[in-house]
CHARMM internal coordinates of N, CA and C (Angstrom, degrees):
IC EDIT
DIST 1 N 1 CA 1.4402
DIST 1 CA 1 C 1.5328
ANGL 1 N 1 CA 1 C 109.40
DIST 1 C 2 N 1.1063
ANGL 1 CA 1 C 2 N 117.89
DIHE 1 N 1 CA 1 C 2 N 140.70
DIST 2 N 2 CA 1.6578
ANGL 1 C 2 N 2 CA 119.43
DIHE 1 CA 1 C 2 N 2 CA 176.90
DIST 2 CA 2 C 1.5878
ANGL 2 N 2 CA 2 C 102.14
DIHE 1 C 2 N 2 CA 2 C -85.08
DIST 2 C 3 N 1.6768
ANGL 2 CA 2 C 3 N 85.53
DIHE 2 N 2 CA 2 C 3 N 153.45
DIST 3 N 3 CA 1.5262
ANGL 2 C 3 N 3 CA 107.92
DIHE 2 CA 2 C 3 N 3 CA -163.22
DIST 3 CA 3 C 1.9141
ANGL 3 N 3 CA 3 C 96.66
DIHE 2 C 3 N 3 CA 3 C -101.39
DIST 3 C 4 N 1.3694
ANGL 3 CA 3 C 4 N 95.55
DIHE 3 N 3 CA 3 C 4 N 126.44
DIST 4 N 4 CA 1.4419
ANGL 3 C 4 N 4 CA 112.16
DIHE 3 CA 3 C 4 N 4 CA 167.83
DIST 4 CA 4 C 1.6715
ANGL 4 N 4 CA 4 C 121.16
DIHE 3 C 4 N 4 CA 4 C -35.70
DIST 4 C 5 N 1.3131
ANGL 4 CA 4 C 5 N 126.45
DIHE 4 N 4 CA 4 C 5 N 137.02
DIST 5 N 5 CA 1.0855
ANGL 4 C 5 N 5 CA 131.50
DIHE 4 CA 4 C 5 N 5 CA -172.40
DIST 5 CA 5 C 1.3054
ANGL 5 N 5 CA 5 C 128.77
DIHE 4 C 5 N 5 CA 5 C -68.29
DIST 5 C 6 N 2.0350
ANGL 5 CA 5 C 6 N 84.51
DIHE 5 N 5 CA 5 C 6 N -59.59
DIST 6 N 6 CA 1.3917
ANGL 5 C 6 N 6 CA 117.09
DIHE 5 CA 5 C 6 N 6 CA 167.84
DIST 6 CA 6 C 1.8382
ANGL 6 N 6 CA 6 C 116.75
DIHE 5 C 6 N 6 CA 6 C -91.49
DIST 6 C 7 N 0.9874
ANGL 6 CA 6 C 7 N 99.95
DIHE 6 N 6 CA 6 C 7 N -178.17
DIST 7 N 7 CA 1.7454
ANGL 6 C 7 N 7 CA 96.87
DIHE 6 CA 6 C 7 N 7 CA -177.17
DIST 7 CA 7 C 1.9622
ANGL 7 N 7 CA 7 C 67.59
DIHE 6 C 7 N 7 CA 7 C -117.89
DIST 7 C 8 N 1.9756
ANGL 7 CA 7 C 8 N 98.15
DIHE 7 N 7 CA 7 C 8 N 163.94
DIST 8 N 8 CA 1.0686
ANGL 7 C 8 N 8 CA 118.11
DIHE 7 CA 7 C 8 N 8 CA 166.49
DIST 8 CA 8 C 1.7046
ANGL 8 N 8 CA 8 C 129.34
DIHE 7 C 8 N 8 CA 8 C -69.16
DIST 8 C 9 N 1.4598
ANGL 8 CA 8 C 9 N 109.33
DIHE 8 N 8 CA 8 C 9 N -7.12
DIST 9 N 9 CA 1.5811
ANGL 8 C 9 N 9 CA 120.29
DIHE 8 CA 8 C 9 N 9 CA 171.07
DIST 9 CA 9 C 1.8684
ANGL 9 N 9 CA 9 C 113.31
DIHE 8 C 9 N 9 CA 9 C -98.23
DIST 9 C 10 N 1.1362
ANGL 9 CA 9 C 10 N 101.76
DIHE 9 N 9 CA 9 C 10 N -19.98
DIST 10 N 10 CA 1.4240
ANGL 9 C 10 N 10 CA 102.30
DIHE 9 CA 9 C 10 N 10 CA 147.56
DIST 10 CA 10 C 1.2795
ANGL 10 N 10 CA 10 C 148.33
DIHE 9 C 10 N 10 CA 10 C -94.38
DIST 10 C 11 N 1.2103
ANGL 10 CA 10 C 11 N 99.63
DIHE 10 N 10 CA 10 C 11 N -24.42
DIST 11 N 11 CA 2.1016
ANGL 10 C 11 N 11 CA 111.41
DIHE 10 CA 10 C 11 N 11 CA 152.66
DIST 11 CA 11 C 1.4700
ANGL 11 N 11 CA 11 C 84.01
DIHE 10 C 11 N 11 CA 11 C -39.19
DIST 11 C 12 N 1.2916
ANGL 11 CA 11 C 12 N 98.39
DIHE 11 N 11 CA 11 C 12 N -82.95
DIST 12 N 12 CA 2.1725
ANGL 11 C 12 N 12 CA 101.56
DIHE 11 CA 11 C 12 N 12 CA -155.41
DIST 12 CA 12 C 1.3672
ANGL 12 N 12 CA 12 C 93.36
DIHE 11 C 12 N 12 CA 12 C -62.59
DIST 12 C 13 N 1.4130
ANGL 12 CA 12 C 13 N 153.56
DIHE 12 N 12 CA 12 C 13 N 23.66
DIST 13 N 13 CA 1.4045
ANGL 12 C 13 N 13 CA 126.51
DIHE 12 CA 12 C 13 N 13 CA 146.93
DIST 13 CA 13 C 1.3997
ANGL 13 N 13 CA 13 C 97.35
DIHE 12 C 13 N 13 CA 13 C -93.56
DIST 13 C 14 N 1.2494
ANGL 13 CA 13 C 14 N 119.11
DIHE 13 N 13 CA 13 C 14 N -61.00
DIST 14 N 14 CA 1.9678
ANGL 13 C 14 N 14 CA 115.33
DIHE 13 CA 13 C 14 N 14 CA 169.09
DIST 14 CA 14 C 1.8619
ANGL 14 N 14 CA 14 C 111.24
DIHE 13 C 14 N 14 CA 14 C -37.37
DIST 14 C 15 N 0.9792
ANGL 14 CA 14 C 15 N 140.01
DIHE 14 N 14 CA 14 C 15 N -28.65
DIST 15 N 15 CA 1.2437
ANGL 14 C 15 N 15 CA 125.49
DIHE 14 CA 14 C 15 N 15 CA -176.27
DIST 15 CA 15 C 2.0512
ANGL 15 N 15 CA 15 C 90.93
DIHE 14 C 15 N 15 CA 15 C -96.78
DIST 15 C 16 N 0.6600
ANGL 15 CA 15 C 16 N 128.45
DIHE 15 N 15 CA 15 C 16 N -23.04
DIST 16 N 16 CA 1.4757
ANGL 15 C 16 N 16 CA 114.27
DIHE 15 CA 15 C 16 N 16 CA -171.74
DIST 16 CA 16 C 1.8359
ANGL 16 N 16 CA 16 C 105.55
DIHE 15 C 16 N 16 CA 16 C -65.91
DIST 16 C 17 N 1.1557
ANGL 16 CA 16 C 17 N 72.67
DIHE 16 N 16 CA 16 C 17 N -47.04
DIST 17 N 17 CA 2.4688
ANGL 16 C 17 N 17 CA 86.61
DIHE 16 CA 16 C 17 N 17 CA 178.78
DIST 17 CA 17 C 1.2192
ANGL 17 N 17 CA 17 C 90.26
DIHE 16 C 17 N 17 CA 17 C -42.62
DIST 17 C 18 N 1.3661
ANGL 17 CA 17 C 18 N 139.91
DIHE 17 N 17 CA 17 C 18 N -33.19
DIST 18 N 18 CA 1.6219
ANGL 17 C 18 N 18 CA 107.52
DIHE 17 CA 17 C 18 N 18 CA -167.76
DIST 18 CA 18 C 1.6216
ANGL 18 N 18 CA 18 C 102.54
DIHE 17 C 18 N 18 CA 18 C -81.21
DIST 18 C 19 N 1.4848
ANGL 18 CA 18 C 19 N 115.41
DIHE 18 N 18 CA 18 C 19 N -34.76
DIST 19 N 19 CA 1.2615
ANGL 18 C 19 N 19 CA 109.06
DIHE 18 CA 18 C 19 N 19 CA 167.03
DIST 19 CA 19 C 1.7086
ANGL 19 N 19 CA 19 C 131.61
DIHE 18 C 19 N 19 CA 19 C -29.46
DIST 19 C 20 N 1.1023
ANGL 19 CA 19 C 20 N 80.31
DIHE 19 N 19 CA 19 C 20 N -76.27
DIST 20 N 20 CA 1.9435
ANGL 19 C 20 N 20 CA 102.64
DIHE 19 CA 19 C 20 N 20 CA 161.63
DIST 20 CA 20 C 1.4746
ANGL 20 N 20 CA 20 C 108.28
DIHE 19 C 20 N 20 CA 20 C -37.34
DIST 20 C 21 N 1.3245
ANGL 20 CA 20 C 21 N 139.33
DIHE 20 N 20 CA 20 C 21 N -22.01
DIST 21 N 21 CA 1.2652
ANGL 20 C 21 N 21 CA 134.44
DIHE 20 CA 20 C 21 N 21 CA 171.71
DIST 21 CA 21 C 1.4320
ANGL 21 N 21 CA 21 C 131.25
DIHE 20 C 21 N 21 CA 21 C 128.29
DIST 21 C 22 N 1.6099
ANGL 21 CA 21 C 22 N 101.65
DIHE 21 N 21 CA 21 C 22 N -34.97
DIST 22 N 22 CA 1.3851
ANGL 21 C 22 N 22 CA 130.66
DIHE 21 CA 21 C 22 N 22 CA 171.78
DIST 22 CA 22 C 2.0197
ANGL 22 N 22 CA 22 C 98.64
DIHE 21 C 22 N 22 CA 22 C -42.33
DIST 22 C 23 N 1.6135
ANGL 22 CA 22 C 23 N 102.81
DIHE 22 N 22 CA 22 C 23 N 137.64
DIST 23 N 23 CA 1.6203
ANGL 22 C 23 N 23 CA 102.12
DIHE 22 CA 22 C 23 N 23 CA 156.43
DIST 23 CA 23 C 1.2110
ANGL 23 N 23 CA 23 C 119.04
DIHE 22 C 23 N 23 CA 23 C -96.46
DIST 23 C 24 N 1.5221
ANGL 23 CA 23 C 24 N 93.99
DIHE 23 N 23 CA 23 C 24 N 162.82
DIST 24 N 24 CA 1.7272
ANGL 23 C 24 N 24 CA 112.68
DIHE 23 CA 23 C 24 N 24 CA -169.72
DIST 24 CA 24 C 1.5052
ANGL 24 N 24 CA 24 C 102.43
DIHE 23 C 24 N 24 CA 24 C -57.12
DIST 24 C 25 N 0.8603
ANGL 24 CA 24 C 25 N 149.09
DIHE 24 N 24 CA 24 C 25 N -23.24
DIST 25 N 25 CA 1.4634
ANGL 24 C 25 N 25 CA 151.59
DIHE 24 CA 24 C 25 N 25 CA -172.75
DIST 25 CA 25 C 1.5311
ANGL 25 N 25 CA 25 C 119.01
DIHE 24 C 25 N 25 CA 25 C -77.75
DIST 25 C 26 N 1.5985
ANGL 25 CA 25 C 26 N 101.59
DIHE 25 N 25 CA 25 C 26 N -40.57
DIST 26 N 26 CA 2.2253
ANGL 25 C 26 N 26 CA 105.38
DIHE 25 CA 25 C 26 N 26 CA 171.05
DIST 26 CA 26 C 1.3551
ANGL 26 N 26 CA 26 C 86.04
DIHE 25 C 26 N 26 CA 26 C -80.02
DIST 26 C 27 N 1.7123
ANGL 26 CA 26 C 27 N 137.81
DIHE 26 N 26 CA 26 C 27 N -55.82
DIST 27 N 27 CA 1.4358
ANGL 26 C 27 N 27 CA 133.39
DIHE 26 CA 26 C 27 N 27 CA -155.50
DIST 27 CA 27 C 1.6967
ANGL 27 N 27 CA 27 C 111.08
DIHE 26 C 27 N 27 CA 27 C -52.37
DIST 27 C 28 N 1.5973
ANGL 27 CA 27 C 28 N 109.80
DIHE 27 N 27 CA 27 C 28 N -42.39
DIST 28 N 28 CA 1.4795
ANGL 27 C 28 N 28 CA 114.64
DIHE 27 CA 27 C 28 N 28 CA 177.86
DIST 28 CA 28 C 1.6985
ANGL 28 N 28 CA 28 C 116.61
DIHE 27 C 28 N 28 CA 28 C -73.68
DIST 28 C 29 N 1.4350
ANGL 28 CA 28 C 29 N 113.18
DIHE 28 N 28 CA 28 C 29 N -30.33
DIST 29 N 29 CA 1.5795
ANGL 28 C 29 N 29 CA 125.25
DIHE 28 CA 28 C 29 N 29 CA -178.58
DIST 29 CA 29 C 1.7305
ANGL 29 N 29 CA 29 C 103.21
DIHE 28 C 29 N 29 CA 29 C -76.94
DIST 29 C 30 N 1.1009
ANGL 29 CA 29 C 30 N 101.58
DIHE 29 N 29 CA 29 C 30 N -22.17
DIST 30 N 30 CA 1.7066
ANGL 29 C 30 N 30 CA 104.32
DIHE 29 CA 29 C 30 N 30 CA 171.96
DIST 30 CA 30 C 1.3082
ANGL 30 N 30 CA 30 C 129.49
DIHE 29 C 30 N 30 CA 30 C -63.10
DIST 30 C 31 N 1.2708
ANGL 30 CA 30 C 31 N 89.60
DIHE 30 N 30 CA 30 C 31 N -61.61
DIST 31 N 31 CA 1.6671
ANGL 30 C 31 N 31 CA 107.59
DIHE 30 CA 30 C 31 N 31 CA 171.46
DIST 31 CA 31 C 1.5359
ANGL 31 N 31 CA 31 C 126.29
DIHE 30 C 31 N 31 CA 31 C -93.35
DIST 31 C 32 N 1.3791
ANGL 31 CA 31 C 32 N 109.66
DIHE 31 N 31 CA 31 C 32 N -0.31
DIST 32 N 32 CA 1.5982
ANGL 31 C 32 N 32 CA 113.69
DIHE 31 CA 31 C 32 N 32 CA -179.54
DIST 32 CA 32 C 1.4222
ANGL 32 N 32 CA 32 C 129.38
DIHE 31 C 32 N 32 CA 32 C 86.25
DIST 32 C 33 N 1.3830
ANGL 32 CA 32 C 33 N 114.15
DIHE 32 N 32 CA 32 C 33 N 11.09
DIST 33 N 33 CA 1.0607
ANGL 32 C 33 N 33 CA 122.48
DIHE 32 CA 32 C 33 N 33 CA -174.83
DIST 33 CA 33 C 1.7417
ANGL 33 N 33 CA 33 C 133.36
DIHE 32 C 33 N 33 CA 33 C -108.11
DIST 33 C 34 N 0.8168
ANGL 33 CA 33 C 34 N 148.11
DIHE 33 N 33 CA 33 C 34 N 127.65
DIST 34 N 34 CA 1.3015
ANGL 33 C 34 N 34 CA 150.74
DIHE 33 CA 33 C 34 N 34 CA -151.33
DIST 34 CA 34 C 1.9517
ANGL 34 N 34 CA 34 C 108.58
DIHE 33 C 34 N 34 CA 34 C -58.40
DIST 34 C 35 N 0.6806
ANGL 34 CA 34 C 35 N 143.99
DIHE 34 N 34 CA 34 C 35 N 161.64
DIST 35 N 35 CA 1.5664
ANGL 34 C 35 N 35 CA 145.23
DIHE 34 CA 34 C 35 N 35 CA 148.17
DIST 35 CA 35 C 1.2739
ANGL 35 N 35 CA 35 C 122.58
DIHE 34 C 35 N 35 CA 35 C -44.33
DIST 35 C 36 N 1.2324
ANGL 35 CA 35 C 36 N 117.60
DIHE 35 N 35 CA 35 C 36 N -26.49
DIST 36 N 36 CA 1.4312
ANGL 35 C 36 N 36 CA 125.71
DIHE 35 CA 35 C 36 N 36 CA -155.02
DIST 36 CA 36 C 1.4113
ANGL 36 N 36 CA 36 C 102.91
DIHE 35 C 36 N 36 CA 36 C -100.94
DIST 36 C 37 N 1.6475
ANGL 36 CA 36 C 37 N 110.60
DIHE 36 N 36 CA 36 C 37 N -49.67
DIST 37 N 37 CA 1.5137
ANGL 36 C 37 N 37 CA 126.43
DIHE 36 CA 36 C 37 N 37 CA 129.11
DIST 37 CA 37 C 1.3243
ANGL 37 N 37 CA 37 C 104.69
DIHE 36 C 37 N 37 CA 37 C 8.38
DIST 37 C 38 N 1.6337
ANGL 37 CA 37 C 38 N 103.92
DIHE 37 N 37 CA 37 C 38 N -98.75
DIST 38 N 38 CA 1.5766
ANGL 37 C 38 N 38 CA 118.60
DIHE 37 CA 37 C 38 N 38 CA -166.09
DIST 38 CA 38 C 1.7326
ANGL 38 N 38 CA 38 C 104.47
DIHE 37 C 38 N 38 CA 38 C -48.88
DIST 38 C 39 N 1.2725
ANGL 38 CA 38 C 39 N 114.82
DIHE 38 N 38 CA 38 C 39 N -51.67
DIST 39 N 39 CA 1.6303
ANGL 38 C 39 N 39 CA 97.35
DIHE 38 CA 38 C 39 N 39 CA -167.75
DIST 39 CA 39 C 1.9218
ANGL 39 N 39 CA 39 C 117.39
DIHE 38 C 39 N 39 CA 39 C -73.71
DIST 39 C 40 N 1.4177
ANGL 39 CA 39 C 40 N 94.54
DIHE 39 N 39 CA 39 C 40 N -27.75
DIST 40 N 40 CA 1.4455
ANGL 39 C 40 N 40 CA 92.17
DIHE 39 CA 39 C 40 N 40 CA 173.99
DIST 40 CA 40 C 1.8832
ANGL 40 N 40 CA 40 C 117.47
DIHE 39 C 40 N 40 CA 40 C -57.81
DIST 40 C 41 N 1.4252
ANGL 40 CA 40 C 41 N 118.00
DIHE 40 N 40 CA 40 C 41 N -59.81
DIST 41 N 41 CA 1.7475
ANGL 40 C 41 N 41 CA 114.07
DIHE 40 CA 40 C 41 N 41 CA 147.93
DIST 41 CA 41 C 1.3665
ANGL 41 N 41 CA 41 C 114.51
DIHE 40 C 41 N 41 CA 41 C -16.67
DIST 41 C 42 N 1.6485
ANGL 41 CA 41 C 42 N 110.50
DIHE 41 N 41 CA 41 C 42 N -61.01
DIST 42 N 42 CA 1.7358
ANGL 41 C 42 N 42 CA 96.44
DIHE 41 CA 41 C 42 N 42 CA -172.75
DIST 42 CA 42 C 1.1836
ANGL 42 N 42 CA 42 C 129.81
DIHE 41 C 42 N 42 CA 42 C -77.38
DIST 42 C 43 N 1.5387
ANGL 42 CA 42 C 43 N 111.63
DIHE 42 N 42 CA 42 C 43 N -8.26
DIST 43 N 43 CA 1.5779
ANGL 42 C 43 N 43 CA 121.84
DIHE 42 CA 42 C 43 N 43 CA 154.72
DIST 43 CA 43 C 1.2994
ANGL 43 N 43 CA 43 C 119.45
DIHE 42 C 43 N 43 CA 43 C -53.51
DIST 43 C 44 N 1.6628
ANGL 43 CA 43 C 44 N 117.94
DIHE 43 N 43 CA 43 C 44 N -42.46
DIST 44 N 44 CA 1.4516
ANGL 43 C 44 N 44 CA 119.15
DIHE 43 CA 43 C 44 N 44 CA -174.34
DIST 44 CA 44 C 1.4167
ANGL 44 N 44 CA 44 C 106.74
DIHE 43 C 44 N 44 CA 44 C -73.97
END
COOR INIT
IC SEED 1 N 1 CA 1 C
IC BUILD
């Protein structure tokens, strides 16, 4: 099985930045991760 990238307390620090104001587009180019990435997390 593949090993997680992120730990689960950093998903929810990466989804909070959009709170803060930042868009999904610098938040995903930051950390390397796709968009689709980001919304699938905010499903969970």
């Amino acid at each position: 099985m593949k090993q997680a990238r992120f730990t689960e307390s950093q998903i929810m620090a990466i989804l909070k930045q959009q709170d803060n104001g930042q868009t999904v587009t610098k938040i995903t180019r930051e950390h390397g991760i796709s968009e689709a990435t980001f919304y699938n997390w905010r499903v969970l």
